[in-house]
C-alpha positions as a printed Julia matrix, in Angstrom:
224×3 Matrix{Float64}:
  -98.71   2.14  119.46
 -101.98   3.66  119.98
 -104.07   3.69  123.0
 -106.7    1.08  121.71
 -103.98  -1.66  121.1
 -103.65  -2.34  124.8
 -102.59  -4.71  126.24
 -100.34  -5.8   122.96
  -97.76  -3.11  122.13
  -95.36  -3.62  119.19
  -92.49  -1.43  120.93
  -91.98   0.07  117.41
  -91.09   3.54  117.91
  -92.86   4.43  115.21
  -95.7    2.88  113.11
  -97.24   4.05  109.84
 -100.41   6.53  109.85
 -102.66   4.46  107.18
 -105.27   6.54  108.4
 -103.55   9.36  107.46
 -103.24   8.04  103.6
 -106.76   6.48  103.35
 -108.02   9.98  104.2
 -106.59  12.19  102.11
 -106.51  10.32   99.14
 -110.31   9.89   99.68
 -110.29  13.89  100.33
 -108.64  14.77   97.32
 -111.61  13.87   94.83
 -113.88  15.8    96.87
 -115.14  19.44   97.84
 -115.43  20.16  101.5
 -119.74  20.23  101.51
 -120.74  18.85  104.15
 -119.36  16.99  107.42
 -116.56  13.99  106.96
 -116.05  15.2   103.45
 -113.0   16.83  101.7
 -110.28  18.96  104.16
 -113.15  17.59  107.19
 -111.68  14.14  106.47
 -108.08  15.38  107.56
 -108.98  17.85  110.18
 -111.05  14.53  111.75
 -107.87  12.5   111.24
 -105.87  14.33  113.47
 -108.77  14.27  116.2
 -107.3   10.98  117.45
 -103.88  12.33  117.83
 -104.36  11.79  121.27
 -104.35   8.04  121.0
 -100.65   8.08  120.9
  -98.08   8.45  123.15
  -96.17  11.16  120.58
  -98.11  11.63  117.22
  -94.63  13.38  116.2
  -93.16   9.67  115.98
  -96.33   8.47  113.46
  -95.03   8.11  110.37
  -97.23   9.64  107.24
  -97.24   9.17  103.79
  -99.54   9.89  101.05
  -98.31   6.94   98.45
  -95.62   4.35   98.99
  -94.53   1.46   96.13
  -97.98  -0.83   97.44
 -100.21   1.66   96.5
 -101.31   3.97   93.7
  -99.61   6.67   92.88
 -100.98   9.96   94.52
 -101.71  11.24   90.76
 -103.42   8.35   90.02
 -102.72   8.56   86.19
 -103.36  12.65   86.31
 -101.03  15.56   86.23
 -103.23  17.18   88.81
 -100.23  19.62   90.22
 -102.15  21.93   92.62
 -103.82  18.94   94.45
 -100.36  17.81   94.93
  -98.76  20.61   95.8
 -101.7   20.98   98.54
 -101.6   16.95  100.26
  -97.74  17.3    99.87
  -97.42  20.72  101.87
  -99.65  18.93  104.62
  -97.25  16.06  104.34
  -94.27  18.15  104.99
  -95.64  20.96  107.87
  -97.87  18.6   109.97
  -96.74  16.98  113.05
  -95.54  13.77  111.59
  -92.25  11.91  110.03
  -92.96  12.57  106.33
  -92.1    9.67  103.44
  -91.7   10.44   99.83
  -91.87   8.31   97.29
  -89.26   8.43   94.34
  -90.54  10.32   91.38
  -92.93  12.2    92.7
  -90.77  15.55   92.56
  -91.5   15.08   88.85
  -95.01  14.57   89.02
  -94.45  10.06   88.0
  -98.01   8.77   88.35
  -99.49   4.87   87.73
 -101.89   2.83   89.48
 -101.48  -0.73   90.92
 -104.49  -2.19   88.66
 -102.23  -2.58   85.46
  -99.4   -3.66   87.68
  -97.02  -2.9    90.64
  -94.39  -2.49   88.5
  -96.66   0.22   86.68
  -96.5    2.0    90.13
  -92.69   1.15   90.35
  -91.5    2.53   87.06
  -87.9    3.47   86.61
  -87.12   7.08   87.32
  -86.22   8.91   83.75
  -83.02   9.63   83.13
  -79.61   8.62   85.01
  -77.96   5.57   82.26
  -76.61   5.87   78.89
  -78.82   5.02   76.42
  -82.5    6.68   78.58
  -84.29   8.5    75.88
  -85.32  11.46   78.98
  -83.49  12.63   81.82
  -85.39  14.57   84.68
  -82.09  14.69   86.66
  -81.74  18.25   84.67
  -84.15  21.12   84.13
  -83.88  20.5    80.32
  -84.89  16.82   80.04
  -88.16  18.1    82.63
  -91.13  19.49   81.22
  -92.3   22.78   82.2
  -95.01  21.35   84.57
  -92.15  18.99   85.76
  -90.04  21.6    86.72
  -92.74  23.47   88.63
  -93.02  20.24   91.03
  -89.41  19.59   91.65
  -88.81  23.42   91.86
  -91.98  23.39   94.5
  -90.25  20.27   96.43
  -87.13  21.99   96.45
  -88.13  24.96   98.12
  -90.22  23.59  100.83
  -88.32  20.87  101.47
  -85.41  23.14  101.96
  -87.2   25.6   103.6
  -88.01  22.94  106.31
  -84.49  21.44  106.75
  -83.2   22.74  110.12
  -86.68  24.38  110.88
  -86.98  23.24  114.61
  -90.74  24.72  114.89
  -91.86  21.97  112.21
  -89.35  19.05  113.34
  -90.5   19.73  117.5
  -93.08  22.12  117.7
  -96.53  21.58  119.01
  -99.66  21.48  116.87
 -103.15  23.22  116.79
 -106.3   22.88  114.44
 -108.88  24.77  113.81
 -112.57  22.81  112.68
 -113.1   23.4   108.45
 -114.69  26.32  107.94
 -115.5   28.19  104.53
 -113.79  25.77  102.93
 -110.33  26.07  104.79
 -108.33  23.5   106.97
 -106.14  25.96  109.37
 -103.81  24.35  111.72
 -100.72  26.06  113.63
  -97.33  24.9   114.63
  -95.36  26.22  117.45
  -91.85  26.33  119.6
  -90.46  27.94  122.05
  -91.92  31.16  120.4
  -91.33  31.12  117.18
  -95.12  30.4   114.94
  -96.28  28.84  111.66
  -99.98  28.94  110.48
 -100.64  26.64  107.19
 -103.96  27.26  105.76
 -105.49  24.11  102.6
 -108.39  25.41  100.36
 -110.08  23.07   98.72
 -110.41  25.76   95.55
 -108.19  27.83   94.12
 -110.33  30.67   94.75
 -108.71  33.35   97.78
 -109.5   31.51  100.88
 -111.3   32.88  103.87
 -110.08  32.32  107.19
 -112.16  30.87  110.21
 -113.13  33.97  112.59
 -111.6   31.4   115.4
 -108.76  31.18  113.44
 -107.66  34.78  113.01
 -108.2   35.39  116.88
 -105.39  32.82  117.55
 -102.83  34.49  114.58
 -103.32  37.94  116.0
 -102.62  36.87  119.15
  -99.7   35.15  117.86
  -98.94  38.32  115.97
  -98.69  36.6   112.63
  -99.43  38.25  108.94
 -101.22  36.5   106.2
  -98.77  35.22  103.87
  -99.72  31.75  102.46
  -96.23  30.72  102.11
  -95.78  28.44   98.95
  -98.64  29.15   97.17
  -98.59  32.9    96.43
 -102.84  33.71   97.64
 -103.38  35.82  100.31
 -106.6   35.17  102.63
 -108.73  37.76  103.73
């Protein structure tokens, strides 16, 4: 539990980071202008890491069956992409909620079962199936094949699962933080536009110490 619940401790190993999920669903309708807004609200989230005993046992999430949909009722794929590749490469035990991989969206005001929908396809008789790449849309198959990669890519991958984390303040427009362990390094960089992000000046030092290139590695930008 964190710091600022003493004396009463749950003894849960790990609790959920609501903070976490308040922020960056806040975030995600805004630009990064000024102070506390956009990528500032996440980079100011992980701030308190140091309330707890090992932030690597919080658990994260960015939706979950009580709450709306991340989408909301959009198809918005790149903000996804983006809050999901935080999700999966910060120093946290990830959830996912089913259907996601193929972009299912709803909001709680109609109804929890409008955020609770069956997944399409699996039993005789469902008119779609997005078990296959044929019964997914093309947009649908760009999310699963997205959650497919990086969730594979991070199976096994001891620097994400153990390693230590760094972040750098929002500059430009970019939220930079760094993972390491036992010398092996991983730099994730968030724009908030889809324009070719620029790297913080503070940030760059610590890569070329690090002796790391400037691949952005599952979204295909470079930053300069």
């Amino acid at each position: 539990d964190s710091k600022l619940s003493a004396p009463k401790n749950s003894n849960l190993k790990t609790v959920m980071d609501f903070s976490f999920f308040d922020k960056i669903n806040t975030a995600k309708n805004e630009q990064t202008e000024t102070w506390f807004k956009g990528l500032d609200r996440i980079y100011n989230n992980f701030v308190y890491d140091f309330l707890y005993p090992n932030p690597a046992s919080v658990l994260a999430f960015i939706e979950n069956h009580d709450t709306d949909r991340f989408l909301g009722e959009g198809n918005n794929l790149p903000m996804l992409k983006q809050a999901s590749t935080l999700l999966l490469t910060t120093r946290r035990i990830p959830q996912l909620y089913y259907g996601t991989e193929v972009m299912m969206n709803g909001v709680k005001s109609k109804s929890d079962g409008y955020v609770r929908k069956d997944f399409p396809g699996g039993w005789t008789g469902d008119a779609t199936n997005a078990l296959t790449p044929a019964g997914r849309t093309k947009i649908q198959n760009e999310c699963y094949d997205f959650y497919k990669t990086i969730l594979n890519w991070r199976k096994g991958n001891d620097v994400i699962a153990k390693g230590s984390m760094v972040q750098f303040m929002v500059q430009n427009g970019v939220y930079a933080y760094a993972r390491q362990y036992e010398g092996s390094f991983l730099q994730i960089s968030l724009a908030d536009s889809l324009q070719t992000p620029r790297l913080p000046a503070i940030c760059k030092g610590f890569l070329v110490w690090n002796r790391c290139h400037g691949d952005m590695l599952f979204t295909g930008l470079k930053y300069s």
